[in-house]
VEXDREN-2710 file (C-alpha; in Angstrom, 1 decimal):
% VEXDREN-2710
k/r/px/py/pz
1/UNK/104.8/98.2/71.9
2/UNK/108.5/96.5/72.6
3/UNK/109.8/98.0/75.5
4/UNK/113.4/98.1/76.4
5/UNK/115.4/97.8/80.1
6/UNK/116.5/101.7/81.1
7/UNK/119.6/100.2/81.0
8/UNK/122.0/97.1/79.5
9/UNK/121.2/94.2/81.4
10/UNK/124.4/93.0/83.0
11/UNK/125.1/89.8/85.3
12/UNK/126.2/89.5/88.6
13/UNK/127.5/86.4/90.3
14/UNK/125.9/86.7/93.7
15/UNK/126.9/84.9/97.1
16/UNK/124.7/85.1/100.1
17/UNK/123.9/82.4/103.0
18/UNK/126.3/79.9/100.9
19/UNK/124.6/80.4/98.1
20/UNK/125.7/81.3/94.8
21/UNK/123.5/82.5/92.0
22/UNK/123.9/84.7/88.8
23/UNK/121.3/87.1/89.1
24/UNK/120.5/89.3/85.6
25/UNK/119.4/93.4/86.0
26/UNK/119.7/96.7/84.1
27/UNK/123.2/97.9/85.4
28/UNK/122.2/101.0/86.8
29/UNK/120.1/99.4/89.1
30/UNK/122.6/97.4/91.3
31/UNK/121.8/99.4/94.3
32/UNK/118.5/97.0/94.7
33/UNK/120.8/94.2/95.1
34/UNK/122.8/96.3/98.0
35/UNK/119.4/96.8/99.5
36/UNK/118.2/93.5/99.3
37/UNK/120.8/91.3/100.2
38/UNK/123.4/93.4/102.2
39/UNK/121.2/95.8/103.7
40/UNK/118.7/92.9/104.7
41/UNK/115.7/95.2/103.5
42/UNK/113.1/92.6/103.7
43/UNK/114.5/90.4/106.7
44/UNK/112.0/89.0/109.0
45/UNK/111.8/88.0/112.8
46/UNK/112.1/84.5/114.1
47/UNK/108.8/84.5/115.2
48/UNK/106.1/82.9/113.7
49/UNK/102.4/81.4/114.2
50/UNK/102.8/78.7/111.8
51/UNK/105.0/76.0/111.5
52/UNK/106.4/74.8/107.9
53/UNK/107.6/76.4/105.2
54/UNK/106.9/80.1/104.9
55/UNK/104.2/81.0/102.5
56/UNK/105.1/84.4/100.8
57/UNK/102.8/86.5/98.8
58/UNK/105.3/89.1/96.8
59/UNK/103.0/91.5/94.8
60/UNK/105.5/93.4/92.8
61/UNK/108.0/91.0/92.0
62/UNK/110.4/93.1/89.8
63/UNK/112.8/91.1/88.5
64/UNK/113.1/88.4/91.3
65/UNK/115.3/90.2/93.5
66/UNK/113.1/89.6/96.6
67/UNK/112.3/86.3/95.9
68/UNK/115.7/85.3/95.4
69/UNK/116.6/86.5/98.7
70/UNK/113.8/84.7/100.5
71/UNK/114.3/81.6/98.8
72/UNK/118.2/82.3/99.5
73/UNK/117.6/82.6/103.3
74/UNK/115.0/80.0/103.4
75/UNK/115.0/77.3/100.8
76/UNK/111.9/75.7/101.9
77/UNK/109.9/78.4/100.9
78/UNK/106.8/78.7/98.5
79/UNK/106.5/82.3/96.6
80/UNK/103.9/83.6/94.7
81/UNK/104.9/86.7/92.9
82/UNK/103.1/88.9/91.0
83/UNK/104.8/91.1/87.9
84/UNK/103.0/93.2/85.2
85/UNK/105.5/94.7/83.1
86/UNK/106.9/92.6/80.0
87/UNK/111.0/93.2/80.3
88/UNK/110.8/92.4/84.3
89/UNK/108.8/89.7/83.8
90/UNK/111.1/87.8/81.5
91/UNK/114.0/89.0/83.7
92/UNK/112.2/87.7/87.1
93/UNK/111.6/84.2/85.2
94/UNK/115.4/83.8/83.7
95/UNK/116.5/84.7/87.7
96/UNK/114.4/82.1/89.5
97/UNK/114.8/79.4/87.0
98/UNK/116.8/77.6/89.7
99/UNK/114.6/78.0/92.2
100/UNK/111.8/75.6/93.0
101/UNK/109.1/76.9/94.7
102/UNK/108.7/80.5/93.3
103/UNK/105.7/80.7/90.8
104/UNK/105.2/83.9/88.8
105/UNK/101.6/85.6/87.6
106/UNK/101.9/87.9/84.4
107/UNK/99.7/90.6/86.1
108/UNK/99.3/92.9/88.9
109/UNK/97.2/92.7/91.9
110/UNK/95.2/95.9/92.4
111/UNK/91.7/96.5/94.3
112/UNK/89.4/95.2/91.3
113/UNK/90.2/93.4/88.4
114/UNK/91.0/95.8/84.6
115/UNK/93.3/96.5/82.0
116/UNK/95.4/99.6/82.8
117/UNK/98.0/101.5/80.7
118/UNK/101.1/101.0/83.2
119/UNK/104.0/104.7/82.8
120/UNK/107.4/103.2/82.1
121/UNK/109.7/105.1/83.6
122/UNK/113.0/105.8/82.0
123/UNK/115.7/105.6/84.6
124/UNK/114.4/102.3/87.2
125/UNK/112.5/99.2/86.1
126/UNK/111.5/99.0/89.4
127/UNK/109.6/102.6/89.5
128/UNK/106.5/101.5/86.5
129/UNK/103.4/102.5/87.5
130/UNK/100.0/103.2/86.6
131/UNK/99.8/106.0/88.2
132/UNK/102.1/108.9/87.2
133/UNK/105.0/110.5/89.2
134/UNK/107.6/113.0/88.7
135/UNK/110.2/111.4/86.3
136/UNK/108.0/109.2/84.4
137/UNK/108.1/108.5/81.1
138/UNK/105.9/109.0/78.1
139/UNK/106.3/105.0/76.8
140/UNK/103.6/103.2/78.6
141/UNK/101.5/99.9/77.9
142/UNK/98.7/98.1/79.1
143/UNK/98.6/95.5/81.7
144/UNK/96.3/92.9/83.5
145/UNK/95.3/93.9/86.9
146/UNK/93.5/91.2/89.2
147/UNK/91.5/92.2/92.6
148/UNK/93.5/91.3/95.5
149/UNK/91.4/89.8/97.6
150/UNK/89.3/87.3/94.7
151/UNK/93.5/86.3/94.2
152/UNK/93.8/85.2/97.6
153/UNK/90.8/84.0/98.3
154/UNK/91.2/81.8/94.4
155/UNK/94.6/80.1/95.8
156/UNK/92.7/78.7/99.1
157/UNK/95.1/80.7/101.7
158/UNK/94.1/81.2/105.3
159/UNK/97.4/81.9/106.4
160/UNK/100.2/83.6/105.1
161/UNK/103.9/83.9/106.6
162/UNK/104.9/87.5/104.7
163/UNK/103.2/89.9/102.4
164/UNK/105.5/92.1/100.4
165/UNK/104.1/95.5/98.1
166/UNK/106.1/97.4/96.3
167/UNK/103.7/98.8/93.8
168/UNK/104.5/102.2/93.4
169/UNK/101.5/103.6/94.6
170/UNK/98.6/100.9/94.4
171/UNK/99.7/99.6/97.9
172/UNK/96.7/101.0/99.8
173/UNK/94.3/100.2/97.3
174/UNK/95.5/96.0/97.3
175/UNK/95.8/96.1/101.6
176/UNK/92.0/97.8/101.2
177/UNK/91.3/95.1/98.9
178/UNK/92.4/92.0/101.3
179/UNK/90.8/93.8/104.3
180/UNK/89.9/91.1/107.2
181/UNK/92.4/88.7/105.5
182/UNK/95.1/90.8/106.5
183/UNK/94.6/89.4/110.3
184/UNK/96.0/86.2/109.0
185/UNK/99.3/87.2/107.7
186/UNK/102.2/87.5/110.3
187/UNK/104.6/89.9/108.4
188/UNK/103.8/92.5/105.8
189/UNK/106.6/94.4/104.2
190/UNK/105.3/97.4/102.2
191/UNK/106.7/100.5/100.2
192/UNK/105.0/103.6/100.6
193/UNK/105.5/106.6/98.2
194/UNK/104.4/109.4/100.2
195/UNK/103.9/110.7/103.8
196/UNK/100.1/110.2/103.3
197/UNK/100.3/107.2/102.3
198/UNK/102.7/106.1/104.9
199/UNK/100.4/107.1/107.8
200/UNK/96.9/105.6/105.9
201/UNK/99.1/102.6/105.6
202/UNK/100.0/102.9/109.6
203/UNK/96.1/103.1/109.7
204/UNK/95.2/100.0/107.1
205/UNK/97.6/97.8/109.9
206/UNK/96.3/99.1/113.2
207/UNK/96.8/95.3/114.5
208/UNK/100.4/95.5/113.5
209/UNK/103.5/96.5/115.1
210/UNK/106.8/98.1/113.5
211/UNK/109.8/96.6/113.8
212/UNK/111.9/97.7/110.8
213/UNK/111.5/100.8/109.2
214/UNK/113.9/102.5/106.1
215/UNK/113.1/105.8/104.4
216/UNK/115.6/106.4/101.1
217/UNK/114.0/110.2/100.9
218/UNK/111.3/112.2/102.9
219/UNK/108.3/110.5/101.2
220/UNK/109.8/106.9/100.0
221/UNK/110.8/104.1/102.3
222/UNK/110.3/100.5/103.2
223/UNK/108.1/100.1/106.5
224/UNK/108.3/96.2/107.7
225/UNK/105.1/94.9/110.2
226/UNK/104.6/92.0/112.1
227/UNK/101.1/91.3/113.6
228/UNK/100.5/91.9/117.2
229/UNK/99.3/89.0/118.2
230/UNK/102.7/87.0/117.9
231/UNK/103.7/90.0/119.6
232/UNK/101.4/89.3/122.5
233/UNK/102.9/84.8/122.5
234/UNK/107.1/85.7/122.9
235/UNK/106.0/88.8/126.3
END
């Protein structure tokens, strides 16, 4: 089926770190933009166990927002994002045009690989899922899903700078998925969608500290780790 943005898709010419870029999104969605880039939602500490340009895993990518940011704030930067849904995808790959170093994967990463029929929901491009919340809508269409870990594992990395998941609900299933691997990584920035899954997440990183956390409601929020043992080099 042809889906449609929730909203028109405006522009915005956006200056950040002396940096301007014309980012593109549905209009009623310019909130994310606050989040992102004046809020500093995904900001990250200056610590780090590897030195080089930060290697970023972004499962959710949207359309680009946090990769535009990262790239913004560190130029040197290699992305891999990961975006399912048709309209974002087009949107993410019109946004990062400019950018080198951000690559983009026209399917989700879940805990096994399938086809899934992904909810659209009506009012935030950013809130599609496959599984089914309050607010969804009936319009839905099928998307690749790839197994987390045979992704990781398939582009050779042992180490990763930051994880971001924002997959409206799938975001215990891909940290399950990556398991031992998630030792490696020094940051992971995750959304959770409920209190449950907020404290089997706390669980999932045992070996990680927080040191930013943001809740927009009781049961939605952005919690934002970094591993203990960089922790454990800077006392």
């Amino acid at each position: 089926m042809t889906l449609s943005s929730p909203s028109e898709v405006v522009q915005l010419k956006l200056t950040y770190q002396n940096q301007t870029v014309n980012i593109n999104f549905p209009k009623d969605e310019g909130f994310l933009v606050k989040e992102i880039f004046e809020q500093d939602e995904y900001d990250i500490l200056p610590h780090r166990s590897h030195s080089g340009p930060l290697q970023i895993f972004d499962i959710g990518g949207n359309i680009g927002l946090f990769a535009i940011y990262m790239k913004m704030k560190y130029p040197e930067s290699n992305i891999y994002s990961f975006e399912p849904t048709p309209n974002n995808l087009v949107l993410f790959r019109t946004n990062t045009e400019s950018f080198k170093g951000v690559t983009v994967r026209p399917y989700g990463l879940y805990n096994q690989e399938k086809e899934a029929v992904l909810y659209i929901h009506p009012q935030n491009s950013g809130m599609n899922s496959i599984k089914t919340f309050v607010g969804s809508s009936v319009d839905t269409t099928r998307v690749r899903l790839k197994d987390a870990a045979t992704e990781f594992d398939k582009m050779g990395f042992k180490h990763l700078d930051v994880l971001k998941i924002d997959t409206e609900g799938c975001e215990i299933e891909i940290l399950e998925s990556l398991g031992y691997r998630l030792a490696d990584i020094d940051y992971i920035l995750v959304e959770y969608h409920s209190e449950t899954d907020r404290r089997h997440i706390d669980h999932i990183l045992k070996d990680f500290h927080v040191y930013s956390f943001r809740a927009v409601i009781l049961g939605l929020g952005t919690v934002s780790y970094i591993n203990s043992r960089l922790l454990k080099k800077i006392q």
